[in-house]
Each structure stands twice: as structure tokens, then as C-alpha cells.
PyMOL CGO cylinders between C-alpha atoms (Angstrom):
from pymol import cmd
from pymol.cgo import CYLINDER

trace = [
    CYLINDER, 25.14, -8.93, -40.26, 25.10, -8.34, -43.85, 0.3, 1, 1, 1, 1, 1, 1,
    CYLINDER, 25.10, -8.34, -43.85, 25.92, -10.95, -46.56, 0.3, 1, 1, 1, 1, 1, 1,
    CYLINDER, 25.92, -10.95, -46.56, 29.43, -11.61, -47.40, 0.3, 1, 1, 1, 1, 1, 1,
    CYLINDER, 29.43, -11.61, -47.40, 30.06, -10.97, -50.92, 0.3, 1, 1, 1, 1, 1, 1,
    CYLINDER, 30.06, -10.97, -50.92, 31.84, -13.94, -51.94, 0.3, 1, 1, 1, 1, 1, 1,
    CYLINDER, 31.84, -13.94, -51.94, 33.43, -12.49, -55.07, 0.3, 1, 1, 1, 1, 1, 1,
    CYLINDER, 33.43, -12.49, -55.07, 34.45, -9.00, -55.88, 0.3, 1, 1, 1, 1, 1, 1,
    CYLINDER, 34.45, -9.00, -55.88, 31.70, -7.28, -57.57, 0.3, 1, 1, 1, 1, 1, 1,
    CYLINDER, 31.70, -7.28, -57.57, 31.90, -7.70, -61.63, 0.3, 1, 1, 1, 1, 1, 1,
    CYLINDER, 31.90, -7.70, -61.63, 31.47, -5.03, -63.76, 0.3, 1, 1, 1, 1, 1, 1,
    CYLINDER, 31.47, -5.03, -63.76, 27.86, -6.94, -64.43, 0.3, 1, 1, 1, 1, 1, 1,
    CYLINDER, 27.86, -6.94, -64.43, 26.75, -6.52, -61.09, 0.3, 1, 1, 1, 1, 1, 1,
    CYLINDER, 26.75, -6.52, -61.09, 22.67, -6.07, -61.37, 0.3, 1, 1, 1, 1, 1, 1,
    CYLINDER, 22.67, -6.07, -61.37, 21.86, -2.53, -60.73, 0.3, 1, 1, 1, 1, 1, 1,
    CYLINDER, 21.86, -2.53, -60.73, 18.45, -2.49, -61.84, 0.3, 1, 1, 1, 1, 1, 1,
    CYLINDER, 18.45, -2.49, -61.84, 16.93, -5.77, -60.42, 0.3, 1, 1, 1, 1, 1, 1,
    CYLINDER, 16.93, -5.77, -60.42, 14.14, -7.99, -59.23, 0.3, 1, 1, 1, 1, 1, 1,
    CYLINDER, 14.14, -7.99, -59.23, 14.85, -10.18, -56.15, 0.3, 1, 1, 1, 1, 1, 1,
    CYLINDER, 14.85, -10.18, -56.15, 12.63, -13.23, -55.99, 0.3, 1, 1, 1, 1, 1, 1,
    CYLINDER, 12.63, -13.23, -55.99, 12.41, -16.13, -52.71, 0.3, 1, 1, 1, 1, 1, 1,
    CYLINDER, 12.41, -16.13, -52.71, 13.68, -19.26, -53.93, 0.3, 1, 1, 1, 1, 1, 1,
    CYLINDER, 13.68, -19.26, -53.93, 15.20, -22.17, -52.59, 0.3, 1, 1, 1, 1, 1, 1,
    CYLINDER, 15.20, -22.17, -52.59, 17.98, -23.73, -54.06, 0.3, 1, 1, 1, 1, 1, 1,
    CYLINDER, 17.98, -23.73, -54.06, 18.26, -28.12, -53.61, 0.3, 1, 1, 1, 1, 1, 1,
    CYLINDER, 18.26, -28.12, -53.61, 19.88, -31.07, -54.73, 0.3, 1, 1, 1, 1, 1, 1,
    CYLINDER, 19.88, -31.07, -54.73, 19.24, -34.64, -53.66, 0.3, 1, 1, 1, 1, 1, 1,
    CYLINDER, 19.24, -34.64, -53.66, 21.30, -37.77, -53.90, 0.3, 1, 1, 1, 1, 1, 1,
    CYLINDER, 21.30, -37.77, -53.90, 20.07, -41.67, -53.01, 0.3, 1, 1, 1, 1, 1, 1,
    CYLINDER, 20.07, -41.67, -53.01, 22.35, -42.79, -50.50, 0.3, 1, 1, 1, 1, 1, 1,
    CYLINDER, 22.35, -42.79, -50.50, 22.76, -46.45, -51.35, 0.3, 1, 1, 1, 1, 1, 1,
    CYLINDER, 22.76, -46.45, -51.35, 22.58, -49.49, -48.60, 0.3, 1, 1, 1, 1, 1, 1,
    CYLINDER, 22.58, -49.49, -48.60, 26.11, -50.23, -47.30, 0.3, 1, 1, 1, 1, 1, 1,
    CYLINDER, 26.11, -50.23, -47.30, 28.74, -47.90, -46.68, 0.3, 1, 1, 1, 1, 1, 1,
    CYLINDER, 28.74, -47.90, -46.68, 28.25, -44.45, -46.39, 0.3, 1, 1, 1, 1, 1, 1,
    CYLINDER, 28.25, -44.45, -46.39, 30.91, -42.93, -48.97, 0.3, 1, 1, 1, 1, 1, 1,
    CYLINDER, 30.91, -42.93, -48.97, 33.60, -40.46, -46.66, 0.3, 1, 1, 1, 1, 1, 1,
    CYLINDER, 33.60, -40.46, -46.66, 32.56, -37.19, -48.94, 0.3, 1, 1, 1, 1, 1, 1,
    CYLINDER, 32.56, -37.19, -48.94, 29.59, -36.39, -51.29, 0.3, 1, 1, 1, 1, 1, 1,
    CYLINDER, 29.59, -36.39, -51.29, 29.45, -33.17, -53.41, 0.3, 1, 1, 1, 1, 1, 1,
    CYLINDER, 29.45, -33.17, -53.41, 25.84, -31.76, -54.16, 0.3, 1, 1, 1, 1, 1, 1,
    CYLINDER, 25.84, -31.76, -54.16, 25.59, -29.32, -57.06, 0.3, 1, 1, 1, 1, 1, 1,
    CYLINDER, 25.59, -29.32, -57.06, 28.60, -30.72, -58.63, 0.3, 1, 1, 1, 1, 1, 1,
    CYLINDER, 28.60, -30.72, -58.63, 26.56, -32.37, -61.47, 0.3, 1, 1, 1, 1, 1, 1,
    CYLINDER, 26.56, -32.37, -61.47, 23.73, -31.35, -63.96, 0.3, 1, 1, 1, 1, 1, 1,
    CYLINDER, 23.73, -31.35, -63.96, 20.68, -31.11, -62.28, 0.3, 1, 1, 1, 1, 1, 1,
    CYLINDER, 20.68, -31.11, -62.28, 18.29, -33.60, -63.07, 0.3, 1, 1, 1, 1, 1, 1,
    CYLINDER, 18.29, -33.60, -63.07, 14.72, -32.01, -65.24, 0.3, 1, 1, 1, 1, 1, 1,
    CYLINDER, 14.72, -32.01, -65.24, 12.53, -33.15, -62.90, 0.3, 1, 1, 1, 1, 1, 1,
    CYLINDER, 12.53, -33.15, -62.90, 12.37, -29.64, -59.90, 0.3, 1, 1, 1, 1, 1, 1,
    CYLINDER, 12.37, -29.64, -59.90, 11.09, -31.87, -57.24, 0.3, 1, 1, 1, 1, 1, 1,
    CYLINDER, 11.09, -31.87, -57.24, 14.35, -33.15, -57.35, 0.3, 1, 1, 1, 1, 1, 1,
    CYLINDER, 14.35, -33.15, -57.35, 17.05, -30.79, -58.34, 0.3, 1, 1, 1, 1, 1, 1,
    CYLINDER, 17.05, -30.79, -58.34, 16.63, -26.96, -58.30, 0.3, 1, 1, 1, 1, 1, 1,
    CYLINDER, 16.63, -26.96, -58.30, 19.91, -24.88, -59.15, 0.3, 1, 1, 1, 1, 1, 1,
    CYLINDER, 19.91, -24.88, -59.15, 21.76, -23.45, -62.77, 0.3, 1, 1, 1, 1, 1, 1,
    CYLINDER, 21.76, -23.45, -62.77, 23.60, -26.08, -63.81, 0.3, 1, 1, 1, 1, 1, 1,
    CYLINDER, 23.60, -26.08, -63.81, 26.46, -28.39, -62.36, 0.3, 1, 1, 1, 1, 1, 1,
    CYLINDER, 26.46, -28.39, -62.36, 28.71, -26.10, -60.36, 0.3, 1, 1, 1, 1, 1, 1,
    CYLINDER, 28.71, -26.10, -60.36, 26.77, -23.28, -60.64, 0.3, 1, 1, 1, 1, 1, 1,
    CYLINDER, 26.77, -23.28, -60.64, 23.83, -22.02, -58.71, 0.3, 1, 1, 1, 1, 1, 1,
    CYLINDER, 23.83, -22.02, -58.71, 22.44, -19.20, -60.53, 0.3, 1, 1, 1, 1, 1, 1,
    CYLINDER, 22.44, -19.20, -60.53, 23.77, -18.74, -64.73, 0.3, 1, 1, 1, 1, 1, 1,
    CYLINDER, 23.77, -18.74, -64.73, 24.77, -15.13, -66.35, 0.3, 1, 1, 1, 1, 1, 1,
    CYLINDER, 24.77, -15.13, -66.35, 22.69, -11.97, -65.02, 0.3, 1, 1, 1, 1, 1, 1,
    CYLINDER, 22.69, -11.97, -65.02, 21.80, -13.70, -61.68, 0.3, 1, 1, 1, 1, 1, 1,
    CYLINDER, 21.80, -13.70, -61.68, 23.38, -13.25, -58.48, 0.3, 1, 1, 1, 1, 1, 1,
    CYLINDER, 23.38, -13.25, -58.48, 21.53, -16.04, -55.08, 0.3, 1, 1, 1, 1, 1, 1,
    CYLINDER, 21.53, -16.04, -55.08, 21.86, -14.82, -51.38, 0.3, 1, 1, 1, 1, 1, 1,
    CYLINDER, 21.86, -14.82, -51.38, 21.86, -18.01, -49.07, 0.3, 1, 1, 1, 1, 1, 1,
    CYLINDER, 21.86, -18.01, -49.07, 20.23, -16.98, -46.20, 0.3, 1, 1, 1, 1, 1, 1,
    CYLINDER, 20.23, -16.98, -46.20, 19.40, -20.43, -44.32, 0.3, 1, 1, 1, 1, 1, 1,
    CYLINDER, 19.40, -20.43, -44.32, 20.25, -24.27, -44.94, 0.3, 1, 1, 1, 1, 1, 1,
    CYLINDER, 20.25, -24.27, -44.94, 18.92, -27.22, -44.29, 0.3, 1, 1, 1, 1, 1, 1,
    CYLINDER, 18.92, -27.22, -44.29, 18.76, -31.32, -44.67, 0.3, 1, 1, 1, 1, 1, 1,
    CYLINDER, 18.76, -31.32, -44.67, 15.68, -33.41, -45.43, 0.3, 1, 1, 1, 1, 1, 1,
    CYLINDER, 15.68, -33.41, -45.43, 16.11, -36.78, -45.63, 0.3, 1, 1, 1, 1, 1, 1,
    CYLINDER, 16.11, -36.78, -45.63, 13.39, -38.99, -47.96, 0.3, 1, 1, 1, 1, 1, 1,
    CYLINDER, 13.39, -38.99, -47.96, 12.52, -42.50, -47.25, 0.3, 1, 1, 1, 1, 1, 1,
    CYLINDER, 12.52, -42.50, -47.25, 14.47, -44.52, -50.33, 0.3, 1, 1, 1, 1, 1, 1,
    CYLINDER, 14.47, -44.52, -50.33, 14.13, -48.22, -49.54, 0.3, 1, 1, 1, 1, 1, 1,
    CYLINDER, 14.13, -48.22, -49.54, 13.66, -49.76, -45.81, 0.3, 1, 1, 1, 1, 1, 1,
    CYLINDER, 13.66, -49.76, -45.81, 15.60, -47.40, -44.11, 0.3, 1, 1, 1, 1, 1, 1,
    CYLINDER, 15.60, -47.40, -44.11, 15.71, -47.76, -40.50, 0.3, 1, 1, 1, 1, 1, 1,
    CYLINDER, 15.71, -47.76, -40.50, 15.95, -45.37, -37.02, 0.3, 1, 1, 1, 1, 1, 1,
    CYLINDER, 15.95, -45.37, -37.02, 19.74, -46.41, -36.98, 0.3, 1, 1, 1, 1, 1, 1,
    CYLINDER, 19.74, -46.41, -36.98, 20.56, -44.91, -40.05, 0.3, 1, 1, 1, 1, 1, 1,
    CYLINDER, 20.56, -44.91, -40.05, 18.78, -41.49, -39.96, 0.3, 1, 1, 1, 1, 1, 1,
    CYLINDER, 18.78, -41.49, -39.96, 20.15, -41.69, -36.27, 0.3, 1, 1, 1, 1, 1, 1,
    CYLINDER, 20.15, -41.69, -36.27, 23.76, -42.38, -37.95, 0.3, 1, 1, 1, 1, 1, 1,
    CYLINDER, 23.76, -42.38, -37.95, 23.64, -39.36, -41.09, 0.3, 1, 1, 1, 1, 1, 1,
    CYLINDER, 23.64, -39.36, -41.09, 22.26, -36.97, -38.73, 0.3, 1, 1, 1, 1, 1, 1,
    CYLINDER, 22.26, -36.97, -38.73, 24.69, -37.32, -35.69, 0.3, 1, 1, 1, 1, 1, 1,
    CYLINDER, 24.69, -37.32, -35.69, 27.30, -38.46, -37.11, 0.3, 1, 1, 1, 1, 1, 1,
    CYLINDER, 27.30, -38.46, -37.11, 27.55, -36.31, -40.54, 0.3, 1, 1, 1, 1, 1, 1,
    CYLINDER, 27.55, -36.31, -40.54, 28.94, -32.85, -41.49, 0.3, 1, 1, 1, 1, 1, 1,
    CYLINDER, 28.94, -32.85, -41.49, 28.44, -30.50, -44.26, 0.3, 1, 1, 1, 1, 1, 1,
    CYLINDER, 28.44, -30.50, -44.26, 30.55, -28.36, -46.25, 0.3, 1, 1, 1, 1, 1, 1,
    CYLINDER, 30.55, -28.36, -46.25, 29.38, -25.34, -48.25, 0.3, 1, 1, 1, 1, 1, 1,
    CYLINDER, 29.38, -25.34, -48.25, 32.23, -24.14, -50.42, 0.3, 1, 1, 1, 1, 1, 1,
    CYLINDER, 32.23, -24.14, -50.42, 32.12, -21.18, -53.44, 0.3, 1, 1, 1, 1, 1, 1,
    CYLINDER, 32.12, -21.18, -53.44, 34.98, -19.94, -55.39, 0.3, 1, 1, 1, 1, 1, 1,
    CYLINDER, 34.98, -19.94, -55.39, 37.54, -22.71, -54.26, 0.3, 1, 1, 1, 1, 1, 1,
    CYLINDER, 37.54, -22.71, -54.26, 37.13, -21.29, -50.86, 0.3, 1, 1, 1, 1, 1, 1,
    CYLINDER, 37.13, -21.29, -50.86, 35.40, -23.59, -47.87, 0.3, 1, 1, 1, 1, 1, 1,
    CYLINDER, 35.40, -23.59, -47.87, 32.76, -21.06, -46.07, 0.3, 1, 1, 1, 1, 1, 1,
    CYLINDER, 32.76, -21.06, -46.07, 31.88, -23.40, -42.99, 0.3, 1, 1, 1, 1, 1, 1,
    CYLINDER, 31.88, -23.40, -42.99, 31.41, -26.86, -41.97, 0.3, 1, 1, 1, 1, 1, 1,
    CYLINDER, 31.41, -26.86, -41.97, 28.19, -27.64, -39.98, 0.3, 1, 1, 1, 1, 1, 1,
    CYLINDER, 28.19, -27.64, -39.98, 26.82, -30.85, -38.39, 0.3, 1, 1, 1, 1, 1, 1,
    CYLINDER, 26.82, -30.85, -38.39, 23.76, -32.30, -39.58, 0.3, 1, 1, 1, 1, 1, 1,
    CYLINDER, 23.76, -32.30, -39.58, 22.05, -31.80, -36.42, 0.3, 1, 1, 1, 1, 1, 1,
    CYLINDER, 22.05, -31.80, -36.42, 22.65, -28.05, -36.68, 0.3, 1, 1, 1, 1, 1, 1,
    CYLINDER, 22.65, -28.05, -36.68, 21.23, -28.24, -40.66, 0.3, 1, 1, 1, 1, 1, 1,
    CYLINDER, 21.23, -28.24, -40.66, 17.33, -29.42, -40.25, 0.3, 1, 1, 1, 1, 1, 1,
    CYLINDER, 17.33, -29.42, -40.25, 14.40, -28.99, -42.20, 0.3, 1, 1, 1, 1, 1, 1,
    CYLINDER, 14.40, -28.99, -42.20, 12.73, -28.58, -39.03, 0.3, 1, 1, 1, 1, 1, 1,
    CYLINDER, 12.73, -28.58, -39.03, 14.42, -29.56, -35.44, 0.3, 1, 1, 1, 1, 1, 1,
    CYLINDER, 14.42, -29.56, -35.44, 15.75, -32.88, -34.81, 0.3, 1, 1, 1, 1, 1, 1,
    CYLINDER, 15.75, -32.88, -34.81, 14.75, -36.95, -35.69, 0.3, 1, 1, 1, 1, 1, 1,
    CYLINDER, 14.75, -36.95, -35.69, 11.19, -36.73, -35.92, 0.3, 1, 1, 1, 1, 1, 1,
    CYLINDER, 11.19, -36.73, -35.92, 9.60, -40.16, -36.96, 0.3, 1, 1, 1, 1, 1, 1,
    CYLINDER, 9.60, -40.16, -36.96, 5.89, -41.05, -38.01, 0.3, 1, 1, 1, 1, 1, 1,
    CYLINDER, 5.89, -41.05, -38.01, 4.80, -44.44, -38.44, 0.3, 1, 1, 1, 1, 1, 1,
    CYLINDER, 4.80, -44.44, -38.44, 3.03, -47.41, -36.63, 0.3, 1, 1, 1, 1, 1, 1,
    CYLINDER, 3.03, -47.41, -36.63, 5.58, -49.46, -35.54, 0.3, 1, 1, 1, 1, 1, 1,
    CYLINDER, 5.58, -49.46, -35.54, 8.42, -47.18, -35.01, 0.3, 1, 1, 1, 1, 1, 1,
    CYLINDER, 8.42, -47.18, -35.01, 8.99, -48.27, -31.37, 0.3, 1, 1, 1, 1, 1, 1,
    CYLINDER, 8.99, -48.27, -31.37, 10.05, -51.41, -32.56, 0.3, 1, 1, 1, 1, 1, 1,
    CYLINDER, 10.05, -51.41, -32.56, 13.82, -52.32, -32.94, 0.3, 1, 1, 1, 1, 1, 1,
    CYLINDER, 13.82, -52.32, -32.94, 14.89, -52.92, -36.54, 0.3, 1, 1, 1, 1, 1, 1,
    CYLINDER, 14.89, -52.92, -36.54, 11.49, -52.02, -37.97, 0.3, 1, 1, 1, 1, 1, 1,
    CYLINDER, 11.49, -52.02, -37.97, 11.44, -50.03, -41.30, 0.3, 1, 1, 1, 1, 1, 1,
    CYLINDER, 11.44, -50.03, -41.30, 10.39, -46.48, -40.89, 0.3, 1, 1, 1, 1, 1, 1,
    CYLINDER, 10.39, -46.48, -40.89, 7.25, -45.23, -42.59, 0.3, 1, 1, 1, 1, 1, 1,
    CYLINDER, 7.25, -45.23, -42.59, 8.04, -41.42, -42.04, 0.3, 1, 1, 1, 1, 1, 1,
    CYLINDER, 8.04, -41.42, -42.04, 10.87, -39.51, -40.34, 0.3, 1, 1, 1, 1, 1, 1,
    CYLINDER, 10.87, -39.51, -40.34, 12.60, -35.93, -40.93, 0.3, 1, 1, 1, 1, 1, 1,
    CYLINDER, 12.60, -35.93, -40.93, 15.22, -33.75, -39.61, 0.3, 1, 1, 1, 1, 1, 1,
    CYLINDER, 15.22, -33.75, -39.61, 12.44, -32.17, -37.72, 0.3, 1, 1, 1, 1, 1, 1,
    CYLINDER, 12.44, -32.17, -37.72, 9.34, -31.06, -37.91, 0.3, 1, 1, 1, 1, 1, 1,
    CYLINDER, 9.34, -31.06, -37.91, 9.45, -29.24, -41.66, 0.3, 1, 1, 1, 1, 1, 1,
    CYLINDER, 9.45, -29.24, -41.66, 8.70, -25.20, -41.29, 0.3, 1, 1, 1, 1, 1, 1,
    CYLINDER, 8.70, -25.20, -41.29, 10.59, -22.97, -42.87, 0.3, 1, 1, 1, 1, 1, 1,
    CYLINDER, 10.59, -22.97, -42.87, 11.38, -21.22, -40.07, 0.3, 1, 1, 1, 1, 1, 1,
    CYLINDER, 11.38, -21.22, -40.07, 13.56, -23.91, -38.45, 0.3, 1, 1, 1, 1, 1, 1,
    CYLINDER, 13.56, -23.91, -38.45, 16.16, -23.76, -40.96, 0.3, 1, 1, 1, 1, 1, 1,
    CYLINDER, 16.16, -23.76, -40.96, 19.57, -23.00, -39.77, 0.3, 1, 1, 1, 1, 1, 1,
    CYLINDER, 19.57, -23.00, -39.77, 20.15, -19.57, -40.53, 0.3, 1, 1, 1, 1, 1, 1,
    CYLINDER, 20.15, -19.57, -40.53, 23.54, -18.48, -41.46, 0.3, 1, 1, 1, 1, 1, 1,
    CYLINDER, 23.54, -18.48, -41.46, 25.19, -15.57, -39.42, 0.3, 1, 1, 1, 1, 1, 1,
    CYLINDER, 25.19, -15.57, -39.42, 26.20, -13.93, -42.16, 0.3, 1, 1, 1, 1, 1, 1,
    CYLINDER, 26.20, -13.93, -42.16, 24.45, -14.85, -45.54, 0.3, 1, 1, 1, 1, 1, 1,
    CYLINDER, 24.45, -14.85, -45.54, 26.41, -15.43, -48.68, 0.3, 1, 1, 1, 1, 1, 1,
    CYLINDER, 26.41, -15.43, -48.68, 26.16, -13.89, -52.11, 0.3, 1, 1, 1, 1, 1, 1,
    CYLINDER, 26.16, -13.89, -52.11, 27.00, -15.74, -54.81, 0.3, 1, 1, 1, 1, 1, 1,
    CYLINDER, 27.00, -15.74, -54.81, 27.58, -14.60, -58.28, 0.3, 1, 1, 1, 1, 1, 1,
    CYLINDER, 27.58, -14.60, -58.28, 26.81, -15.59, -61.70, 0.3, 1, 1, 1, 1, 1, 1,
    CYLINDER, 26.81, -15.59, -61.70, 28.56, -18.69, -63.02, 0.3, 1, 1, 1, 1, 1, 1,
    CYLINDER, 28.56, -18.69, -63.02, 30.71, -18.75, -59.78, 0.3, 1, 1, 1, 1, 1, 1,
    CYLINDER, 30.71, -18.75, -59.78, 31.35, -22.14, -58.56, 0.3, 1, 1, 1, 1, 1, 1,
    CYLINDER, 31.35, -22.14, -58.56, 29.25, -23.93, -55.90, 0.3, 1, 1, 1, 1, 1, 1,
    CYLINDER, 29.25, -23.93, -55.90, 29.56, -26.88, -53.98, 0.3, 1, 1, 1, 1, 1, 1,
    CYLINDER, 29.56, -26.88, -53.98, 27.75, -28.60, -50.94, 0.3, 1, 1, 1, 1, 1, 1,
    CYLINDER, 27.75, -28.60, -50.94, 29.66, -31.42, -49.50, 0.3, 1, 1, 1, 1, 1, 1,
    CYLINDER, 29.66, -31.42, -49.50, 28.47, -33.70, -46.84, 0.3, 1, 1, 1, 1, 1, 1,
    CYLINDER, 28.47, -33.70, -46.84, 31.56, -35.65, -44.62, 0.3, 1, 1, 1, 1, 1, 1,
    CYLINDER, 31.56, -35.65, -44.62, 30.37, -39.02, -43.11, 0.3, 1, 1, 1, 1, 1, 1,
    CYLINDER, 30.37, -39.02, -43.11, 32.84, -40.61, -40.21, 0.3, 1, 1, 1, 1, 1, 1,
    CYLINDER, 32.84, -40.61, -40.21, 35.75, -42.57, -42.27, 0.3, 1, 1, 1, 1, 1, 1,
    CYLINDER, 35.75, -42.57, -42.27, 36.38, -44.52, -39.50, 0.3, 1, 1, 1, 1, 1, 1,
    CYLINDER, 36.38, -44.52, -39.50, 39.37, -42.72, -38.00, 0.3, 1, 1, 1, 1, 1, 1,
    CYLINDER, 39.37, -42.72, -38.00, 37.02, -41.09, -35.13, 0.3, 1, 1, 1, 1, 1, 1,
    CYLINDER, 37.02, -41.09, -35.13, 33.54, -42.31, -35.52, 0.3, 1, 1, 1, 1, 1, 1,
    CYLINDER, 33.54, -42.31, -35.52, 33.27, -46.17, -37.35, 0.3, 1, 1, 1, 1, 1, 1,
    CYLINDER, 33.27, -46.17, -37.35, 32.05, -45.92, -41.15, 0.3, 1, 1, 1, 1, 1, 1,
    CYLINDER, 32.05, -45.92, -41.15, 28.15, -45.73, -41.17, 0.3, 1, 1, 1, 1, 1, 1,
    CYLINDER, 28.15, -45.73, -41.17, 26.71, -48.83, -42.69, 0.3, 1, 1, 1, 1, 1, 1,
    CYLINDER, 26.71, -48.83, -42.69, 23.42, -48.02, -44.13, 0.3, 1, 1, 1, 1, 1, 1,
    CYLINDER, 23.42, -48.02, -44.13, 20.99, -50.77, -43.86, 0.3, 1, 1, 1, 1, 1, 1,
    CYLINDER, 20.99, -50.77, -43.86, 18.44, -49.19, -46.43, 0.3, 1, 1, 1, 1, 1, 1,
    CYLINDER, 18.44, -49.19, -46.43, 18.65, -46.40, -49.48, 0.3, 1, 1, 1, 1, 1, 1,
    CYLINDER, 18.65, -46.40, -49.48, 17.83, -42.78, -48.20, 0.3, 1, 1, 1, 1, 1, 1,
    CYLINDER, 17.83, -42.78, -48.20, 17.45, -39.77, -50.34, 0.3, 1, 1, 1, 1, 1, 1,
    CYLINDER, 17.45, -39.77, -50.34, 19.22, -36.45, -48.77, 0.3, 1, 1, 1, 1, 1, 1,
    CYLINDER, 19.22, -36.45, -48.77, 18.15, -32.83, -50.41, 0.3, 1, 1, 1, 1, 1, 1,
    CYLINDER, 18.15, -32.83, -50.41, 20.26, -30.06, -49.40, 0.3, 1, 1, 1, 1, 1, 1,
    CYLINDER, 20.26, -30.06, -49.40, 18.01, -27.00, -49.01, 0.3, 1, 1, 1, 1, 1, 1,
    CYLINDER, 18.01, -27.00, -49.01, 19.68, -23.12, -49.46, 0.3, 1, 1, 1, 1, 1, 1,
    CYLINDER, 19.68, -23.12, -49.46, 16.94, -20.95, -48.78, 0.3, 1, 1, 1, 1, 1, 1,
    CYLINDER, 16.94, -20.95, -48.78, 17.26, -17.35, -49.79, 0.3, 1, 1, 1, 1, 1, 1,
    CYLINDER, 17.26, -17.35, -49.79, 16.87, -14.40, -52.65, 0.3, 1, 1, 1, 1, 1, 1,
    CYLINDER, 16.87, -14.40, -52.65, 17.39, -14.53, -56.41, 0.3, 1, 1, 1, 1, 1, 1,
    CYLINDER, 17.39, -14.53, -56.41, 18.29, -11.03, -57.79, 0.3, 1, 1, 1, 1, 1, 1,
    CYLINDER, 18.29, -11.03, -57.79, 17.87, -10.97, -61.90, 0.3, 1, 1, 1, 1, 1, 1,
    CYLINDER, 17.87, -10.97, -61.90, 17.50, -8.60, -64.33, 0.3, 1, 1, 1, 1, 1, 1,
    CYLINDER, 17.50, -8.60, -64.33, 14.65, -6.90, -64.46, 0.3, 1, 1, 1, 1, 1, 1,
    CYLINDER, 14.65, -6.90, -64.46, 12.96, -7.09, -67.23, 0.3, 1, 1, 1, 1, 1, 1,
]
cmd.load_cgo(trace, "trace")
């Protein structure tokens, strides 16, 4: 299917262009206790450190002259401090995320569906014990290739607004999650940068 264009074309649409891979990410620490009901991503300046936060600037995915195709998404989760089995079990089954652009919502998608590889994968020594804190675990094996790949990829223009938001139960359906250690969650949008050329 070809990519949605998510905004009518400006009049600074790039006709002479390079396109470039990238992947777009932002990453929050998910504190012990309770899991907060909504969490925006790419809402606030990224930090300078690019292991950490890779997009324009808050709001924004790609700045003036710059248009980013999402192809494929995904969620990594990082070890923060002691977190346990239980609560990547609980943010991966249990939590959904939002992509929205231009004050419009353009799909909600469970956690499971959104890995950086395929499912709870877990390293570590002890990690058949109950309650023990993990040494390694993903939302799958990483490859690229495991990514969720959207049906019909999005375009997103210059200075247009962006937003990732991940839902966690709020206790209506699902209890609250209770998170017994601090996790960091990046939310990966892989796909094409098209720029000026220069």
C-alpha cells in the first residue's frame, strides 16, 4: 500500500531530494510504583545525548525542509533498576500505544504487536526464579526485521506535530500495573528521511 500522506502537500514539498534510513526514538524511565494511565513520547525536547533521544525537536519529528516516512515500529524496553519478569510481563501485555500526527490518532496497537524483535525474551542466570531481578530481557529477539510493520506507512511533514502515546490499564478493565523496579521504554519508528539535497 503506499504511505498515507498525513498532511496535504505544502507548497515546500521536496522535489529534488535525498532519502536517507533512519530511525526515529524516544525513551522515558518508567519509575517503581504505578504505571501512569498515558505517557506521550516526542512531546518534549529531546535530550543531546542520540543513544537516548533521536527526533527534531519536542513535537516534531523532522524540522523545515524534511519530510520522515514511518515504515515500522517498535518497543524496547532497558533494564532501569531491579526490574522483574512481572513487570515486563505487565507493560507488554497489558499496554497500548498510540501514534497520533496533526491532532489526528492514526492507530492504537498493543505492545505485544510493537517488538523490537518477537515477544518476552529474557537472559540471565537466575531468571527461573520467582521474584528474582532480571539481568537481560527484550520485546524479542532484536532484528530489524521483526518490527511491526505498518500497513500503510505514514508521511509526515516538516514541523507537523507528532506524538507517541503509550495507555497502561487504569484500572477500569485490567488493575493499575504496579511496577516493582524502574524500566526504560524507547519507542522505535523505523523508516526514510527525505531532505534537501544539497
Amino acid at each position: 500500500m503506499d504511505p498515507i500522506r498525513t498532511r496535504q502537500a505544502q507548497g515546500t514539498t521536496l522535489i529534488n531530494a535525498q532519502k536517507i534510513h533512519d530511525v526515529k526514538y524516544a525513551t522515558k524511565l518508567l519509575p517503581t510504583g504505578v504505571l501512569a494511565s498515558s505517557l506521550d513520547f516526542f512531546t518534549s525536547a529531546p535530550l543531546a545525548d542520540v543513544t537516548y533521544d533521536n527526533y527534531a525537536n519536542g513535537g516534531n519529528l523532522v524540522d523545515s525542509g524534511k519530510e520522515f516516512t514511518i515504515y515500522q515500529v517498535g518497543v524496547q524496553l532497558t533494564i532501569g533498576t531491579t526490574p522483574t519478569i512481572a513487570d515486563y510481563d505487565l507493560i507488554i501485555g497489558r499496554c497500548v500505544l498510540a501514534l497520533s500526527t496533526a491532532q489526528k490518532e492514526y492507530g492504537r496497537f498493543p505492545i505485544l504487536l510493537l517488538p523490537s524483535g518477537g515477544g518476552l525474551a529474557v537472559q540471565g542466570s537466575q531468571v527461573g526464579v520467582a521474584g528474582t531481578a532480571v539481568q537481560g530481557v527484550t520485546n524479542g529477539m532484536p532484528t530489524r526485521n521483526g518490527m511491526f510493520k505498518l500497513a500503510a506507512p505514514l508521511i509526515i511533514g516538516a514541523n507537523q506535530s507528532f506524538k507517541a502515546t503509550l495507555y497502561a490499564p487504569n484500572a477500569v478493565g485490567f488493575p493499575a500495573i504496579t511496577l516493582t523496579g524502574t524500566t526504560y521504554i524507547r519507542i522505535l519508528l523505523d523508516g526514510v528521511e527525505q531532505r534537501a539535497a544539497a
